[in-house]
Backbone as CSV, one residue per row, in Angstrom:
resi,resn,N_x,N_y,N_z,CA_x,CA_y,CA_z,C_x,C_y,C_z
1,UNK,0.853,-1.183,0.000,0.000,0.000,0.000,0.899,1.246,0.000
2,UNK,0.510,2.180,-0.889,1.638,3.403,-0.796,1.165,4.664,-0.252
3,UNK,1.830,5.144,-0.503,1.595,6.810,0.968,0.012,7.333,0.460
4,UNK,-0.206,7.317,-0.827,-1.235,8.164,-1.290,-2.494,7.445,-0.970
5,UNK,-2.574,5.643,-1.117,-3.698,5.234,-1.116,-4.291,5.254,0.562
6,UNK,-3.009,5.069,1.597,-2.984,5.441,2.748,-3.757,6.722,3.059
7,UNK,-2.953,7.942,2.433,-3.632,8.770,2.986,-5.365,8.670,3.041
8,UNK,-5.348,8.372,1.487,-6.797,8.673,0.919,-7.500,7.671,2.123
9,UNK,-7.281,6.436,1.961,-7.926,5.381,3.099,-8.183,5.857,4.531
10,UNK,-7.421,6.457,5.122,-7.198,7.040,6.615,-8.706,8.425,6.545
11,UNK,-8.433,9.331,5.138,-9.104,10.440,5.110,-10.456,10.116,5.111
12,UNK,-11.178,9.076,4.283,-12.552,8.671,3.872,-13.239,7.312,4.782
13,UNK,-12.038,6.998,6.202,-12.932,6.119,6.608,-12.826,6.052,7.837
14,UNK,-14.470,5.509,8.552,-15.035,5.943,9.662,-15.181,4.420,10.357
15,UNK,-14.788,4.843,11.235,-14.856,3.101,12.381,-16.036,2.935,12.602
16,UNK,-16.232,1.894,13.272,-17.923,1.565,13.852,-18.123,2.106,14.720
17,UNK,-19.791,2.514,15.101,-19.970,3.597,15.980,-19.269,2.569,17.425
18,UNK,-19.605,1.504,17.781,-19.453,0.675,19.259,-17.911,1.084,19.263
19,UNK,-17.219,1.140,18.201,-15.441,1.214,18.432,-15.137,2.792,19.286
20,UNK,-15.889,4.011,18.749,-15.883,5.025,19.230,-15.922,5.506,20.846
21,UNK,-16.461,3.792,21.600,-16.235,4.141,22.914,-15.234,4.421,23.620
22,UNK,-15.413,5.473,24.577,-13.763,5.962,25.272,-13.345,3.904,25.994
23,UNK,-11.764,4.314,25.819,-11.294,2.694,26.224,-11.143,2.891,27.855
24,UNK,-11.093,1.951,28.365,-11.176,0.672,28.179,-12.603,0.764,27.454
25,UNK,-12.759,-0.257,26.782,-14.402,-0.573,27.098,-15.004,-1.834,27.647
26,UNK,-16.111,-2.221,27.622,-16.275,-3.203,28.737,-17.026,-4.135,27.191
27,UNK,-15.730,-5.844,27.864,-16.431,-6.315,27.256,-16.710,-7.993,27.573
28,UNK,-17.526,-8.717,26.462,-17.798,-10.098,27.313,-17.663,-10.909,25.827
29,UNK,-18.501,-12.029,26.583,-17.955,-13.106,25.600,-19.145,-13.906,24.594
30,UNK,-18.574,-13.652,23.580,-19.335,-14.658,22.578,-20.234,-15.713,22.490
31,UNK,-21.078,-16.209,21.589,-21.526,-17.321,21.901,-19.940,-18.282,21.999
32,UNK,-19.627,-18.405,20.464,-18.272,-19.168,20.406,-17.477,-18.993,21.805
33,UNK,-16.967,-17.992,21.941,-15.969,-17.583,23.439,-16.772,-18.523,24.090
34,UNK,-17.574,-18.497,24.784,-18.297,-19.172,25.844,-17.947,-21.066,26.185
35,UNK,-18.505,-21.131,24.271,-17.945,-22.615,23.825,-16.361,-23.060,23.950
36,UNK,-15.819,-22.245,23.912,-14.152,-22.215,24.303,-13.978,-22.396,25.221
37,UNK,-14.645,-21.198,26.043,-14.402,-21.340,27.653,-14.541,-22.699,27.897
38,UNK,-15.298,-23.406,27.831,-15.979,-24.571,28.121,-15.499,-25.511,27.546
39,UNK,-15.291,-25.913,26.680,-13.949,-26.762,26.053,-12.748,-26.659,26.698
40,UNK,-12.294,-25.481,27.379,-11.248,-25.217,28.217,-11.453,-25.961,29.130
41,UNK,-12.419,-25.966,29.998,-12.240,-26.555,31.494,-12.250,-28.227,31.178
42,UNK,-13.473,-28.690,30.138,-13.231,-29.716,30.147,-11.831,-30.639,29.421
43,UNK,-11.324,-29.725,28.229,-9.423,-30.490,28.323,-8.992,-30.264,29.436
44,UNK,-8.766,-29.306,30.320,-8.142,-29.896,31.784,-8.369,-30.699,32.590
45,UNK,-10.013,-30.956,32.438,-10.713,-31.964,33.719,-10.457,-32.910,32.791
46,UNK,-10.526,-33.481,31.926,-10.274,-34.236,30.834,-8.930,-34.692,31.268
47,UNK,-8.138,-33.400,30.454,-6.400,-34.819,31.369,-5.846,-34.831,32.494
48,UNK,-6.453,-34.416,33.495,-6.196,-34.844,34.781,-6.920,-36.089,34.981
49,UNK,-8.409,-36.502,34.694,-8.899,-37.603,34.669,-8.072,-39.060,34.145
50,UNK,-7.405,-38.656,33.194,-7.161,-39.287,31.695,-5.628,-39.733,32.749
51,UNK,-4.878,-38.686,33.240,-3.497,-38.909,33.815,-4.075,-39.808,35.417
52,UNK,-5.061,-39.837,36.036,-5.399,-40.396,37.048,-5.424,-41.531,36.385
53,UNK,-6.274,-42.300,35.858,-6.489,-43.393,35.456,-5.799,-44.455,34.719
54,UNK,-4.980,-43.729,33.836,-3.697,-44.509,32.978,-2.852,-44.765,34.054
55,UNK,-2.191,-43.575,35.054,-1.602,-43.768,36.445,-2.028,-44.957,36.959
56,UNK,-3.732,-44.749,37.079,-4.107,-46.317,38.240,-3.855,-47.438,37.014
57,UNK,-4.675,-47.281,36.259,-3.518,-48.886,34.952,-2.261,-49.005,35.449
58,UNK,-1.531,-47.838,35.077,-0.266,-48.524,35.169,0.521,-49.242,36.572
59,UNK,-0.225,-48.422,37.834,-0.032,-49.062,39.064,-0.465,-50.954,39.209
60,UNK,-1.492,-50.824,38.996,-1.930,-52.070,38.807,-1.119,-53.085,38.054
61,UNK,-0.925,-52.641,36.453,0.106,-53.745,35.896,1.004,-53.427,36.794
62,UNK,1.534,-52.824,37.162,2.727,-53.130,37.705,3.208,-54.118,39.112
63,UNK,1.655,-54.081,39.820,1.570,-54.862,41.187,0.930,-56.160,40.522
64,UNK,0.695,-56.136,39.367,0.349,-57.917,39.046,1.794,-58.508,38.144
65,UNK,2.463,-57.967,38.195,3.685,-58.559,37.566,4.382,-58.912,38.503
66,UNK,4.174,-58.068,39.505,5.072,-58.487,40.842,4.427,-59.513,41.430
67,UNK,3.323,-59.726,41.273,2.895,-60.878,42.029,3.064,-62.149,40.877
68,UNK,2.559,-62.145,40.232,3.368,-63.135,38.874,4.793,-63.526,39.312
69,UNK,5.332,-62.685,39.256,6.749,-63.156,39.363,7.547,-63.889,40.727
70,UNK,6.730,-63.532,42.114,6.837,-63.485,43.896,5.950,-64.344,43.318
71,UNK,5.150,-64.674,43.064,3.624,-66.152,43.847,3.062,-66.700,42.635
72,UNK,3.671,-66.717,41.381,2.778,-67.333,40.207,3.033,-68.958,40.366
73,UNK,1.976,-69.290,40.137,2.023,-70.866,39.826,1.844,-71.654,38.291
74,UNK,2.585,-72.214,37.931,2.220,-73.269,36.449,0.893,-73.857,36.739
75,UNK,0.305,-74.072,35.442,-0.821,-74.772,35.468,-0.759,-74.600,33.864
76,UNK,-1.859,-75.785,33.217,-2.321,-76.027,31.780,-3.099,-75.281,31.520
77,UNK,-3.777,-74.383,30.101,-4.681,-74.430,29.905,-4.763,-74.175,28.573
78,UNK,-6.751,-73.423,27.816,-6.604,-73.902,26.648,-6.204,-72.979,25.693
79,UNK,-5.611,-72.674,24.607,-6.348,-71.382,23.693,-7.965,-71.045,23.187
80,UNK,-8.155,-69.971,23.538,-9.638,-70.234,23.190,-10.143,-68.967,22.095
81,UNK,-9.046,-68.300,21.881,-9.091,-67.012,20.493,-7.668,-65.891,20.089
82,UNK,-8.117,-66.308,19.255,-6.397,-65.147,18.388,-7.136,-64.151,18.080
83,UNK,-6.813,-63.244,17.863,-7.339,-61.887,16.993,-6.238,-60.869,16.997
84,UNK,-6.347,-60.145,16.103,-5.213,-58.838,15.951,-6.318,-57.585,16.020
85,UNK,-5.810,-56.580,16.872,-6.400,-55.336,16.830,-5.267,-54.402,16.366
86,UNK,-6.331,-52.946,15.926,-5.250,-51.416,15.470,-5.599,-51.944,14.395
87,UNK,-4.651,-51.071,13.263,-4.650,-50.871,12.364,-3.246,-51.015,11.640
88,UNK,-2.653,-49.881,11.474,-0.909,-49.659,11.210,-0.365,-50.207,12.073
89,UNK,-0.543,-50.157,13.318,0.260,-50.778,14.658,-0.340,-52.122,15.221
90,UNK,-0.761,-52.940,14.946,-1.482,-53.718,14.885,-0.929,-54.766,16.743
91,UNK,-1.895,-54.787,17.878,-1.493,-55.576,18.889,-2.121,-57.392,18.460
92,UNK,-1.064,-58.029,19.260,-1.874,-59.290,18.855,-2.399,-59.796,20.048
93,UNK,-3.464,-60.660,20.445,-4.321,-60.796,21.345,-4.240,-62.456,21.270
94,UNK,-4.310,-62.715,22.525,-4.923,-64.252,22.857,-6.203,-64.080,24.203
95,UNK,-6.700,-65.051,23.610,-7.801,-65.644,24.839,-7.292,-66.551,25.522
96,UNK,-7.533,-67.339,27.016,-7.152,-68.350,27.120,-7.944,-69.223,28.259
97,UNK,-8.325,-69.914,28.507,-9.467,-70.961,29.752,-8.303,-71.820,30.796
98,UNK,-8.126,-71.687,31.744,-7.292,-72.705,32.836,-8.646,-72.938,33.650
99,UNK,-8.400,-74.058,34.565,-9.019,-74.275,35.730,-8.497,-74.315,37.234
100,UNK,-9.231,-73.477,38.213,-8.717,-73.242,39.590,-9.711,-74.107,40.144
101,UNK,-9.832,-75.575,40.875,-10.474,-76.091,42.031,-12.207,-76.156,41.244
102,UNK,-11.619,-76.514,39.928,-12.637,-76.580,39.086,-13.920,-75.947,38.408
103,UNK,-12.919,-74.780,38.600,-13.567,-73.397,38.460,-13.106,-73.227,37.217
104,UNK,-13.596,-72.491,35.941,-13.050,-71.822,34.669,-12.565,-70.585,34.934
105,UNK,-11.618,-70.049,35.139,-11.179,-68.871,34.603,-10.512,-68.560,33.178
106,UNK,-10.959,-67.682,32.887,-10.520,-66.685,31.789,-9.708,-65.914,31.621
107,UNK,-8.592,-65.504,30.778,-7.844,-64.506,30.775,-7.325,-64.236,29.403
108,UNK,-7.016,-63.103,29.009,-6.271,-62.708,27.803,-5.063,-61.806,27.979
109,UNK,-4.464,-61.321,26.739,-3.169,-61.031,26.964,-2.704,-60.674,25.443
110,UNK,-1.748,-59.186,25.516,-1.181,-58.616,24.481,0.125,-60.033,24.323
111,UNK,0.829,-59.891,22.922,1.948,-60.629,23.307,2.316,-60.584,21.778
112,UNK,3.757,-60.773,21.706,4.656,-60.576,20.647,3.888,-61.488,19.352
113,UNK,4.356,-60.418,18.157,3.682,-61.460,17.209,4.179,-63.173,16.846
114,UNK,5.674,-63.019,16.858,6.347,-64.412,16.962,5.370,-65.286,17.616
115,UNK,5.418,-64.846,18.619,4.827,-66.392,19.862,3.452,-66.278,19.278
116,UNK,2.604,-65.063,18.922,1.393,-65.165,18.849,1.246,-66.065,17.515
117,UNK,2.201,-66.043,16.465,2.246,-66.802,15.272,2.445,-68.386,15.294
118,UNK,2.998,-69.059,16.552,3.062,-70.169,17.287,2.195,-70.667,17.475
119,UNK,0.977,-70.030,18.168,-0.711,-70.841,19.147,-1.426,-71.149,17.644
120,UNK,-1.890,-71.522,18.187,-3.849,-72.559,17.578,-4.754,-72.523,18.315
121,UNK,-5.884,-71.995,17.813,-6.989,-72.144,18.662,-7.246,-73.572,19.296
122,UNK,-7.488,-73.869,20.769,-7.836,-75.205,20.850,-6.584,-76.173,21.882
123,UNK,-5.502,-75.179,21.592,-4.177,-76.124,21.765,-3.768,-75.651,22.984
124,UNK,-3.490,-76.788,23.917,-2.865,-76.309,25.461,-1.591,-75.504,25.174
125,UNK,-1.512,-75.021,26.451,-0.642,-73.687,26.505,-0.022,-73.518,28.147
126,UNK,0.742,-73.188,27.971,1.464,-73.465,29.595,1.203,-71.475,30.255
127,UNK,0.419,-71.362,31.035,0.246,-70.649,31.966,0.772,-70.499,33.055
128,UNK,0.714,-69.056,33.651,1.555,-68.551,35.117,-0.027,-68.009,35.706
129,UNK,-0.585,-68.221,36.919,-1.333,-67.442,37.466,-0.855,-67.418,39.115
130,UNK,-1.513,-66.152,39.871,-1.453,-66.232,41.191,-2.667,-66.980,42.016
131,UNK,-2.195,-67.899,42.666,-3.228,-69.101,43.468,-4.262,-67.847,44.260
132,UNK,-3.907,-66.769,44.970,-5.060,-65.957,45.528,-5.545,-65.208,44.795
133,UNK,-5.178,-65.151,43.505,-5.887,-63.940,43.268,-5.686,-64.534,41.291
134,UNK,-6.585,-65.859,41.249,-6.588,-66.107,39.689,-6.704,-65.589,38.457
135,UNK,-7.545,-64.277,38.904,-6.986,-63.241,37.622,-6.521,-62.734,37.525
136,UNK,-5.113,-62.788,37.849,-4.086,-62.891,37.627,-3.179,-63.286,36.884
137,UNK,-3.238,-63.608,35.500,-2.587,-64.349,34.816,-2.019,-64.000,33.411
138,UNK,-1.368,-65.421,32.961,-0.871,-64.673,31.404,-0.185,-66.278,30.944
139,UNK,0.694,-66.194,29.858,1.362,-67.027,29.153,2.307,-67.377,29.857
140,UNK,2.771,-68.337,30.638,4.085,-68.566,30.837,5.432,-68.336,29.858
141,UNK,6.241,-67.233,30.558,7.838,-66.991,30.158,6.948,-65.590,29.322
142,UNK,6.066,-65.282,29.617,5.520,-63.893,28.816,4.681,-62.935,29.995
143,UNK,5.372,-62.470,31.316,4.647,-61.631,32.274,4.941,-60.233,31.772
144,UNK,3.504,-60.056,31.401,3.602,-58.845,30.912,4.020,-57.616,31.454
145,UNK,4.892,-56.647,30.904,5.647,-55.668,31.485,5.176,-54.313,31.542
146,UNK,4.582,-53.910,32.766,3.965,-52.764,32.522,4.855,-51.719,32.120
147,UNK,3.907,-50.221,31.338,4.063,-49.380,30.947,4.622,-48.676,31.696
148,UNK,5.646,-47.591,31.583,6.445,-46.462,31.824,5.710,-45.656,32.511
149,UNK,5.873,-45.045,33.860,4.922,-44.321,34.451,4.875,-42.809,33.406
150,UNK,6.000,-42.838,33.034,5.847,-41.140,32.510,4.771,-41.418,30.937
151,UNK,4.026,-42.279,30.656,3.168,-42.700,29.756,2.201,-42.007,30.199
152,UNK,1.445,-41.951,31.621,0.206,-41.237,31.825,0.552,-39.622,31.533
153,UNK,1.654,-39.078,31.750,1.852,-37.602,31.387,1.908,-37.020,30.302
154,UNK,2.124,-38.414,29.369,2.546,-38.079,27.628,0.707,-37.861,27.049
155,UNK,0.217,-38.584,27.996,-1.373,-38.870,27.384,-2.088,-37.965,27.570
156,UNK,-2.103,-37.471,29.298,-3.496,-36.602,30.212,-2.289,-34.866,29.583
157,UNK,-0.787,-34.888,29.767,-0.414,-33.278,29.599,-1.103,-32.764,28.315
158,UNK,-1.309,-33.330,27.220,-1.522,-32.491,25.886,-2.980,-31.879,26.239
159,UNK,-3.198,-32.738,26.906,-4.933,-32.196,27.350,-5.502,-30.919,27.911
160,UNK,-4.320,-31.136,29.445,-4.166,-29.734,30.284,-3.832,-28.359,29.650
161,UNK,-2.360,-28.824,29.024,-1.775,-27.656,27.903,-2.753,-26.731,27.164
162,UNK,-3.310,-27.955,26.237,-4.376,-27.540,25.386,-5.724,-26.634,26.339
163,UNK,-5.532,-27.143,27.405,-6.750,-26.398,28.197,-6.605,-25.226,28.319
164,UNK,-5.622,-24.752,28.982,-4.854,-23.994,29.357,-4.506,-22.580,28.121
165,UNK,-3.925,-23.756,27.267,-3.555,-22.142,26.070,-5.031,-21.621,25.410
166,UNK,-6.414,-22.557,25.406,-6.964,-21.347,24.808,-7.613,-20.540,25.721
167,UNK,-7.728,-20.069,27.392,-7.919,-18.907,27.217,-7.320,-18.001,26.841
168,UNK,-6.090,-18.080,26.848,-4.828,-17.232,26.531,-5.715,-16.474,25.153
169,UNK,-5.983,-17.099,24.391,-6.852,-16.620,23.022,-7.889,-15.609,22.952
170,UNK,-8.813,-15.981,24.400,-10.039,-15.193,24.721,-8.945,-13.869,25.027
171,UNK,-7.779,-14.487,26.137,-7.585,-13.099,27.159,-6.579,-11.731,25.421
172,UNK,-6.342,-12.397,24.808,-5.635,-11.756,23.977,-6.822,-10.881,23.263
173,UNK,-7.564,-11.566,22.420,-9.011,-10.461,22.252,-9.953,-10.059,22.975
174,UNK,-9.675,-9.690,24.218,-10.172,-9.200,25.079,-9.902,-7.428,25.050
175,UNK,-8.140,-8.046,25.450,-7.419,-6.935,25.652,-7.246,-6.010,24.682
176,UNK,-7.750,-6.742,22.684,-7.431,-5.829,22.015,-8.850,-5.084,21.781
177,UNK,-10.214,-5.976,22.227,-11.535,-4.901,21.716,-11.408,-4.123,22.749
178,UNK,-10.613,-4.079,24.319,-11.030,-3.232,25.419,-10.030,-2.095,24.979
179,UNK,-8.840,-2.197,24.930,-7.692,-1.122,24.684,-7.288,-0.882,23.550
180,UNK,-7.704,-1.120,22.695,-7.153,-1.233,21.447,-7.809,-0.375,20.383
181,UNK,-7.146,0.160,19.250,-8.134,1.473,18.346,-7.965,0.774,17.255
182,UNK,-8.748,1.089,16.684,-9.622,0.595,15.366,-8.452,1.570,13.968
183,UNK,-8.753,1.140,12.910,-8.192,1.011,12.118,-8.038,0.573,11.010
184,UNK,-8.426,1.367,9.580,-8.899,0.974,8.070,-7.833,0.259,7.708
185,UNK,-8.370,-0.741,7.088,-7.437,-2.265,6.823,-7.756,-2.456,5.222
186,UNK,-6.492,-3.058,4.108,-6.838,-3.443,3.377,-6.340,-4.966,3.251
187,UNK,-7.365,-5.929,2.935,-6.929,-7.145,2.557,-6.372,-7.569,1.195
188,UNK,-4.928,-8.537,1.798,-3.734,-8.010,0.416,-3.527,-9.631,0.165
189,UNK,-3.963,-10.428,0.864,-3.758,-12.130,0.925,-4.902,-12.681,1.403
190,UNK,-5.654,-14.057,0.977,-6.091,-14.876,1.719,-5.350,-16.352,1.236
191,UNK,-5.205,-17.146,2.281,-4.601,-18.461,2.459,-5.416,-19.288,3.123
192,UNK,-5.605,-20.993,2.526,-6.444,-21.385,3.350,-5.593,-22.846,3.587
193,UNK,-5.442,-22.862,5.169,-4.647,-23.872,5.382,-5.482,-25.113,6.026
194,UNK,-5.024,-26.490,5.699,-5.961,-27.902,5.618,-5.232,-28.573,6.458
195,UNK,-5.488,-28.915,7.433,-4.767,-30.190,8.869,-5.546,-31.428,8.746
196,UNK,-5.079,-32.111,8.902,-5.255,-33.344,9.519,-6.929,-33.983,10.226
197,UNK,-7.490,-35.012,9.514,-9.010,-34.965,9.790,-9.643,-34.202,8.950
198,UNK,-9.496,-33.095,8.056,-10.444,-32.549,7.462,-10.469,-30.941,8.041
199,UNK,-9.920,-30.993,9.171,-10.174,-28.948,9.528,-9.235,-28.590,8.539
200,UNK,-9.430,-27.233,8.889,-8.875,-26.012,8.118,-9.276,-24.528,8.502
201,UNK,-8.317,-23.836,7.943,-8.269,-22.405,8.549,-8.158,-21.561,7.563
202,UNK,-8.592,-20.280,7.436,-8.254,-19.515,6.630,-7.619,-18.382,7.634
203,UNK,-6.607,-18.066,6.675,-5.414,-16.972,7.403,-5.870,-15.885,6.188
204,UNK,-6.320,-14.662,6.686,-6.044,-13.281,6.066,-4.737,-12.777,6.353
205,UNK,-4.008,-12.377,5.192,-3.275,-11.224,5.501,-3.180,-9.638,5.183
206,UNK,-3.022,-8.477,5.493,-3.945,-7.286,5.649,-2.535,-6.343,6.317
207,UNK,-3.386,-4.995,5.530,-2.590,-3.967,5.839,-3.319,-2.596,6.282
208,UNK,-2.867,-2.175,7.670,-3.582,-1.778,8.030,-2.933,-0.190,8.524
209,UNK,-4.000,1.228,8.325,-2.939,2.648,8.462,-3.016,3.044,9.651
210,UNK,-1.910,3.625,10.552,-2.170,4.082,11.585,-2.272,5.546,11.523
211,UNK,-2.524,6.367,12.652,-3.049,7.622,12.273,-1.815,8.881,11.909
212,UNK,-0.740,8.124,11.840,-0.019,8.907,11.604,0.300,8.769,9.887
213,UNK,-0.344,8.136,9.470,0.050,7.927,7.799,0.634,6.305,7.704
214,UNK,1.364,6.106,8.384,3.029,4.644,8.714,1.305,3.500,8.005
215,UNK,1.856,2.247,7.697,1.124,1.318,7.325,1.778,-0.128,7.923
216,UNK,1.111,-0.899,8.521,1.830,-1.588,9.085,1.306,-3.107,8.862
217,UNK,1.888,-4.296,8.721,0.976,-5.473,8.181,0.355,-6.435,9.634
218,UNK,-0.759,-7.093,9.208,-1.425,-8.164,10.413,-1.552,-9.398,9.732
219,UNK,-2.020,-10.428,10.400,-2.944,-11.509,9.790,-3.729,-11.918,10.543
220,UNK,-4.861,-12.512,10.332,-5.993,-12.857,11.236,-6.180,-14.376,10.838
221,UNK,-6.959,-14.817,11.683,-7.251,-16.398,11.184,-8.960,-16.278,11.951
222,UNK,-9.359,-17.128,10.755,-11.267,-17.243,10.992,-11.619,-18.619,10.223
223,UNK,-12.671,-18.971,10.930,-13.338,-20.172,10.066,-13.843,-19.880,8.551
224,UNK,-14.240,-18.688,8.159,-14.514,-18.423,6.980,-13.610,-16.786,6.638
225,UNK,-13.472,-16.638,5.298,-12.917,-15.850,4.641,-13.344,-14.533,4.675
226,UNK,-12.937,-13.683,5.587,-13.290,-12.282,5.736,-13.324,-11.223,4.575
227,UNK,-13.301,-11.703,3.299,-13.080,-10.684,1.896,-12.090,-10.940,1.077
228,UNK,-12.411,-10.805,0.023,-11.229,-10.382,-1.229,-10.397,-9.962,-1.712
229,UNK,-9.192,-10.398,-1.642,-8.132,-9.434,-1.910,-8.604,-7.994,-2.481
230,UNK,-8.225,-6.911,-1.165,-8.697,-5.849,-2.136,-9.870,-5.399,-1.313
231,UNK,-10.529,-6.109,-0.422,-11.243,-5.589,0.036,-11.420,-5.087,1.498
232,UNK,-12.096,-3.915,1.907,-11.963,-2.737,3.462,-12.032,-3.667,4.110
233,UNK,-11.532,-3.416,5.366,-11.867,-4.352,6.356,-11.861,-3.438,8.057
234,UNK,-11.804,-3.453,9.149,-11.830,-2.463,10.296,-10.446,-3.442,10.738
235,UNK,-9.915,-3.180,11.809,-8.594,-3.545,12.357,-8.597,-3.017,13.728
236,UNK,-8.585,-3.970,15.179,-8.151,-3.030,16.151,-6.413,-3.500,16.523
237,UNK,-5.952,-2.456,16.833,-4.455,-2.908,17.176,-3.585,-2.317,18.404
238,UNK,-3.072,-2.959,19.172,-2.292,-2.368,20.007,-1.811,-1.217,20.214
239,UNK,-2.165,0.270,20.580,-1.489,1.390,20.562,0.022,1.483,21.037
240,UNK,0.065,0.334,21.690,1.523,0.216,22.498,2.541,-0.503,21.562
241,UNK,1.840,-1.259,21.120,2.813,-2.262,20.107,1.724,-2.692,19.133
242,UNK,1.766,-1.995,17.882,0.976,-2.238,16.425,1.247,-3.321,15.736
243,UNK,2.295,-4.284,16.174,2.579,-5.348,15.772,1.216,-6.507,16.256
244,UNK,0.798,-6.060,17.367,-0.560,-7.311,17.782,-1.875,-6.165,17.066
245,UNK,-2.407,-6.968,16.128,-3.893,-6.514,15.712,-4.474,-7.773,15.143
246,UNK,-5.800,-7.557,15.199,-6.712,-8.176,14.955,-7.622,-7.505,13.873
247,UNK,-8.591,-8.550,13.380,-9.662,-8.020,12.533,-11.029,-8.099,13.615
248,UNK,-11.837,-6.544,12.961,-13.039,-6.780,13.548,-14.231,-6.633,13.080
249,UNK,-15.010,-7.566,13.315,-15.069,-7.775,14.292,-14.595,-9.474,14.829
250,UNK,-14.438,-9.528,16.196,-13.942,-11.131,16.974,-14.561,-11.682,17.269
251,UNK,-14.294,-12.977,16.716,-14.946,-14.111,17.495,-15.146,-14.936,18.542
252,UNK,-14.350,-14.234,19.319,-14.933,-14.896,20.613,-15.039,-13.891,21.932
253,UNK,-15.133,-12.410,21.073,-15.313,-11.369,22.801,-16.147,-10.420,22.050
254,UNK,-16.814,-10.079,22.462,-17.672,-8.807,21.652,-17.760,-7.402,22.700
255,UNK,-18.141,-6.271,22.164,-18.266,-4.971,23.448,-19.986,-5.423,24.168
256,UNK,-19.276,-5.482,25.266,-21.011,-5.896,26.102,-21.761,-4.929,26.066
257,UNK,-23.041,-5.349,26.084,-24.175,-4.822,26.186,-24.550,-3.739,24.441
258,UNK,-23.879,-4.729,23.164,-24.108,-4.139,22.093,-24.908,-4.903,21.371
């Protein structure tokens, strides 16, 4: 954008009347914002749940291996199903039937594909179980090795994180509809970027005049395409640092009571 179209842009255009309020101004939250908010609390309650529970898994395997290994006893029993689960990573699975005091118990078990490529449905199989506590069990010379405690943190942290950074999002357009001045924008780019599953984003990029003439660039990101290369747009931006702006209007804070 060059000095002249600047000027002319700055000279012929008028903000929205709600922007005209002396700042701060007071403001609240969106339908969307709201939905954020709320997506927020539940990724945190989410992986703290998620890190409790993989935690109690992994406690558990870990106190039945120890007892496997301190108090397991040999005994026969039968195969009673193969199956492979996943997909790309594929686990292999057995079923298996022993008898305690002429009781059936049941048990299954992850286990290497080799050995799993070994069984037959039908065909005895040499078992380890604990005499007090029969479900307890697995393949003999195969006690399964529990998981890495730092596994529950790799699972429940992305959750919290994720909780966590988007208010950061709300509190950032907060601060720019409350303190922040408005500002004739021209849109000079749109980009529309495609992730994983099917989302996608569209990124504007935009140039926007400050009142001293200077022109300075932003980009915004929205679920749909805010205009045409080429076309007005409003802008509020940091008086302190013009490097943070936004387009407006936002989606997830609006001026209350408008």
């Amino acid at each position: 954008m060059d000095t002249a179209i600047a000027s002319q842009l700055l000279k012929d255009w008028t903000p929205p009347d709600v922007l005209r309020r002396s700042r701060p101004r007071e403001v609240s939250l969106t339908r969307a914002g709201v939905g954020v908010s709320i997506i927020a609390v539940l990724l945190v309650i989410g992986g703290i749940l998620v890190t409790v529970l993989v935690g109690g898994q992994i406690a558990r395997e870990s106190a039945n291996a120890r007892l496997l290994q301190s108090q397991g006893v040999s005994t026969m029993g039968e195969v009673a199903r193969l199956w492979i689960t996943g997909g790309e990573d594929p686990s292999y699975r057995v079923a298996y039937r022993f008898h305690v005091d002429s009781r059936a118990v049941d048990g299954r078990q992850t286990i290497a594909r080799a050995q799993w490529a070994r069984l037959q449905e039908g065909e005895a199989v040499d078992l380890l179980y604990v005499p007090s506590r029969p479900s307890v069990s697995c393949l003999a010379g195969s006690i399964p090795k529990p998981k890495p405690a730092w596994v529950q943190f790799v699972v429940g942290i992305p959750l919290i994180v994720g909780g966590l950074l988007l208010p950061l999002q709300i509190r950032r357009q907060k601060r720019l509809l409350s303190e922040g001045k408005p500002a004739p924008a021209v849109i000079t780019k749109n980009r529309r970027v495609y992730y994983q599953h099917g989302a996608r984003q569209n990124i504007t990029l935009y140039e926007f005049v400050l009142p001293d003439g200077s022109v300075r660039k932003g980009r915004g990101c929205a679920s749909r395409q805010l205009g045409p290369s080429g076309a007005g747009i409003c802008v509020l931006y940091d008086p302190d640092n013009p490097r943070r702006s936004a387009p407006y209007p936002m989606k997830l804070v609006k001026v209350a009571d408008w």
